[in-house]
C-alpha positions in Angstrom: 77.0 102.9 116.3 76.4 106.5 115.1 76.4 107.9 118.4 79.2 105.8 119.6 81.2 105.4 116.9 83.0 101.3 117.1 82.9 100.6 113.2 86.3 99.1 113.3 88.4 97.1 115.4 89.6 100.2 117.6 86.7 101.0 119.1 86.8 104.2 120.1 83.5 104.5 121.4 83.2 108.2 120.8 80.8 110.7 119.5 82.6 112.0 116.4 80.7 115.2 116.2 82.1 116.1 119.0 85.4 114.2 119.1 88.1 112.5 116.9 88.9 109.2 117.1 92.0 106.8 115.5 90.9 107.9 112.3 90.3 111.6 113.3 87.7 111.0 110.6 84.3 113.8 111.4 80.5 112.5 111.4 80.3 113.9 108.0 81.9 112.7 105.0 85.6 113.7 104.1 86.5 113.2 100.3 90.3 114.0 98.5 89.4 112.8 95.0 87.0 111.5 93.1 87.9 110.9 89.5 88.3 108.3 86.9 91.5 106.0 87.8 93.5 103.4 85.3 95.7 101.8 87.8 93.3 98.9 89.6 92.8 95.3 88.4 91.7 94.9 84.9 88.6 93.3 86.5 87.7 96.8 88.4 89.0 99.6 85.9 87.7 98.0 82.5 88.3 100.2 79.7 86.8 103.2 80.9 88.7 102.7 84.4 86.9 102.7 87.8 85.6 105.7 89.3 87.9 105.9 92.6 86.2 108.1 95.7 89.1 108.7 98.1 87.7 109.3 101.5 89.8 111.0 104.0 90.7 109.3 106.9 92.1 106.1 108.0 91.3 103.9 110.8 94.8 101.4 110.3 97.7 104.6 109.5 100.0 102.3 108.3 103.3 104.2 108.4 104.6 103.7 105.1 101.7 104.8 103.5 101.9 106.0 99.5 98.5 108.2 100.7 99.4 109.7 104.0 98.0 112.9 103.0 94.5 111.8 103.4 95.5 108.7 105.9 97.3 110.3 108.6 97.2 114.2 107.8 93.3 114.0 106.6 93.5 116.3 103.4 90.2 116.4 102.0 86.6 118.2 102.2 83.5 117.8 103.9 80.3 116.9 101.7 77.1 116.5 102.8 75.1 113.2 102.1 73.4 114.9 98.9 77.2 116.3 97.5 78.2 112.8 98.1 75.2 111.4 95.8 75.6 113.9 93.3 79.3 113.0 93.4 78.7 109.4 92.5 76.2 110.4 89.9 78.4 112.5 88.1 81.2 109.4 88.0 78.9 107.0 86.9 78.3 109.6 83.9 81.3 109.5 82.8 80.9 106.3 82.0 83.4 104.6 84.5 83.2 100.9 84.4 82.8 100.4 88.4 82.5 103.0 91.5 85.7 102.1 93.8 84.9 103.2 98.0 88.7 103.9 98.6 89.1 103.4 102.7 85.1 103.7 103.4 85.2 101.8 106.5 84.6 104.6 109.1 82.1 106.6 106.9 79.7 103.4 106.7 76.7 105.0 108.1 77.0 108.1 105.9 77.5 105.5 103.1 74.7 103.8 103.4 71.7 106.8 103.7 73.8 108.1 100.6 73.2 104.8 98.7 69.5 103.7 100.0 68.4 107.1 97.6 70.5 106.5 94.7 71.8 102.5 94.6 68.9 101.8 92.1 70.5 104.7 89.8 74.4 103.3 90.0 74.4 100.4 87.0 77.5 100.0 87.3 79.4 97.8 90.4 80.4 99.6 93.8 83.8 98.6 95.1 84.6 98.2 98.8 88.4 98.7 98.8 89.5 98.2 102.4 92.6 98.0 104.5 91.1 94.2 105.5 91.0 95.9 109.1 87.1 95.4 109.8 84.6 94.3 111.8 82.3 91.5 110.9 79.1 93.7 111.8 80.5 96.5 109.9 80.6 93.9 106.7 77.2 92.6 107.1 76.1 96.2 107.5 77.2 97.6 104.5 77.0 94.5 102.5 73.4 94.9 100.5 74.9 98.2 99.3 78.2 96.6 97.8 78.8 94.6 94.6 82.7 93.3 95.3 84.6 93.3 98.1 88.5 94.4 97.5 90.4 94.0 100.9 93.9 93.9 101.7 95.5 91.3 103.9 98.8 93.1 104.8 100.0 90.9 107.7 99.8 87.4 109.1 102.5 88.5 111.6 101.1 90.5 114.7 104.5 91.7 115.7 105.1 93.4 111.9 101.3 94.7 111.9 102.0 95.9 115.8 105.4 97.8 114.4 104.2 99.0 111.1 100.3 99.6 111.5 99.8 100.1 115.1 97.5 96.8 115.2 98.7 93.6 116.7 95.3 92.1 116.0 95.5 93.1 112.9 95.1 89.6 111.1 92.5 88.0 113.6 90.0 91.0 112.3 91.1 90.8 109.3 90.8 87.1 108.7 87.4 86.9 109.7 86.4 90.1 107.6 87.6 88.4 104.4 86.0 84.8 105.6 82.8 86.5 106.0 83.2 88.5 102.7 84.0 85.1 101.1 81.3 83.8 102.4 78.9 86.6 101.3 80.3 86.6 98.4 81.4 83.3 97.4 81.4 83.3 93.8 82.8 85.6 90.7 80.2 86.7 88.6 81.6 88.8 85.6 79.9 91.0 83.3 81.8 91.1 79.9 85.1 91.5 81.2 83.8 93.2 85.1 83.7 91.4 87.9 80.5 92.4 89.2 79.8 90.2 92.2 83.0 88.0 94.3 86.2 89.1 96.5 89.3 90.0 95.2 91.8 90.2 97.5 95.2 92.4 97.7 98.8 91.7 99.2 101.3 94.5 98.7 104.9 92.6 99.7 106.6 94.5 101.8 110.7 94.4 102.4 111.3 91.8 104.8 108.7 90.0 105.0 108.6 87.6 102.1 108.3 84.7 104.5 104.9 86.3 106.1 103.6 87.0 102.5 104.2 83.0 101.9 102.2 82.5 104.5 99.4 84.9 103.8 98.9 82.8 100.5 98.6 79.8 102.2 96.1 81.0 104.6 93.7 82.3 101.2 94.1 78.8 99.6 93.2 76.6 102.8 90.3 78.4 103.4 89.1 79.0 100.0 89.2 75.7 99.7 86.8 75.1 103.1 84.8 77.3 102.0 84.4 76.1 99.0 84.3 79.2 97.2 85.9 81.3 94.5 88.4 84.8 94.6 90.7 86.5 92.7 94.3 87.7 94.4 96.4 90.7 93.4 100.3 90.7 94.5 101.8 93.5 94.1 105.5 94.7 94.3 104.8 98.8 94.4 105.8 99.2 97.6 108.3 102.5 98.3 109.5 103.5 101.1 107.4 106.3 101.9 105.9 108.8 104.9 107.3 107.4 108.0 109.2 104.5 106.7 112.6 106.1 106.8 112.1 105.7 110.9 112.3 101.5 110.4 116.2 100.7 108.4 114.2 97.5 107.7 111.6 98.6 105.3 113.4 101.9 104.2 113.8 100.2 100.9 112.2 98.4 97.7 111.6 95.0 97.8 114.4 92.8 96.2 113.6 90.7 92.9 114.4 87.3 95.0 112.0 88.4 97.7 108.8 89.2 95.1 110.0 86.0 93.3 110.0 84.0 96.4 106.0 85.1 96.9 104.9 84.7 92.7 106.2 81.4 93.0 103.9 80.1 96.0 101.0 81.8 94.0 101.9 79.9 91.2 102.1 76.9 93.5 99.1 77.3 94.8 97.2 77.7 91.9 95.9 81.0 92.8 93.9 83.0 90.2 94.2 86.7 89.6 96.9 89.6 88.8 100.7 89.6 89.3 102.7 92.9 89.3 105.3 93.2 87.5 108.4 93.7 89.7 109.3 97.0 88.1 106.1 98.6 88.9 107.3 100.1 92.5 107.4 103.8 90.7 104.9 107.2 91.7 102.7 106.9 88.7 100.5 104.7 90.5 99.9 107.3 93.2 97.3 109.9 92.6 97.1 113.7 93.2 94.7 114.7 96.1 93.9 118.3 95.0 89.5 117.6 95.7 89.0 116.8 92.0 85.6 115.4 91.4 84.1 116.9 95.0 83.9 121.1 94.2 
């Protein structure tokens, strides 16, 4: 995998010290911020909120994208393996409840050699916060060095993940990423108020596509339920039309209240545990400022 890089479902099969791939991600780490953030899930920001490192680079480029500026246009600054520990130390002394890996899947390997010297240091959970676009060996690569798995599932549809994402295979990765995730981590083990070991999965509702977001919920209760295990969801209704959106009339726009309604009712129905956004929250505060805090 280093030489060649196929960490995620493109599988570009190139040598990224020499190359760019999808992600146009380089064989060293790429960071935009890494600070203290207030904005995730109770479970992950705590009081003391989690500390979020934003890696630059993206391997799904979803065109609507709040953080295009890292995703697509790959703002950020190298570090070496040893800035990237020191990095994490320094979070963890501010006393952050968690460490949140903000779109780590192509910087894996890097990942890993930086947390086999200090994971024994970190006291605190680490936070795989993915697109959902991965590959099961990735998951099981990286899964001794990660606490709690926080993936998205963005589409059931392949035609909407083909127009939007650039990924008409978007869900059959992603469903067996989160299965396996489940699976590895099939319980929700909470320490005071942090979830420290479990899966909590994301669904941003996008305009449109209420009807594939229904069906997204019932795909995470039928197979928690074969599984037999435990997770957490998170709907939210932030989506603005941002980046590249203005190019599709049909998502160039917030979601409606009957649309979000139409999806919080099926969780309800469903009996789904976790965190609802309130409808009003589609507003710029949740977005952060890439300007390299935390990595200078």
């Amino acid at each position: 995998m280093e030489s060649k890089c196929n960490l995620c479902p493109r599988n570009c099969n190139i040598d990224r010290n020499n190359k760019r791939g999808y992600c146009k991600a380089p064989n060293t780490i790429k960071l935009a911020k890494a600070a203290p953030f207030f904005y995730e899930e109770p479970v992950i920001s705590g009081n003391n909120g989690t500390g979020a490192v934003f890696f630059s680079g993206c391997n799904l480029k979803c065109c609507y994208c709040q953080n295009y500026q890292i995703s697509h246009e790959l703002f950020g600054e190298n570090v070496t393996i040893d800035r990237f520990i020191y990095i994490l130390l320094s979070l963890a002394d501010k006393n952050v409840d968690s460490i949140s890996l903000i779109s780590p899947t192509v910087y894996v390997l890097q990942i890993i050699k930086a947390l086999d010297k200090v994971k024994h240091k970190l006291k605190i959970p680490i936070i795989y916060n993915t697109s959902g676009y991965e590959k099961a060996e990735t998951i099981n690569l990286i899964n001794d060095y990660v606490d709690v798995y926080l993936p998205d599932i963005k589409y059931m549809n392949s035609l909407s993940s083909e127009l939007y994402s650039n990924a008409s295979d978007y869900f059959e990765f992603c469903s067996d990423a989160v299965k396996l995730m489940l699976e590895l981590k099939p319980k929700l083990v909470y320490k005071e108020s942090i979830l420290i070991s479990g899966v909590l999965i994301r669904h941003l509702v996008l305009p449109g596509l209420y009807k594939d977001s229904i069906n997204i919920l019932k795909w995470i209760k039928n197979t928690i339920d074969d599984l037999h295990s435990e997770c957490l969801i998170s709907l939210m209704s932030q989506y603005l039309p941002y980046y590249m959106s203005s190019n599709f009339p049909q998502i160039d726009r917030k979601i409606t209240k009957y649309e979000y309604n139409k999806v919080v009712n099926k969780a309800i129905e469903l009996q789904l545990s976790g965190f609802i956004q309130d409808k009003n929250s589609s507003k710029d505060s949740y977005i952060p400022i890439f300007d390299l805090e935390g990595i200078k």
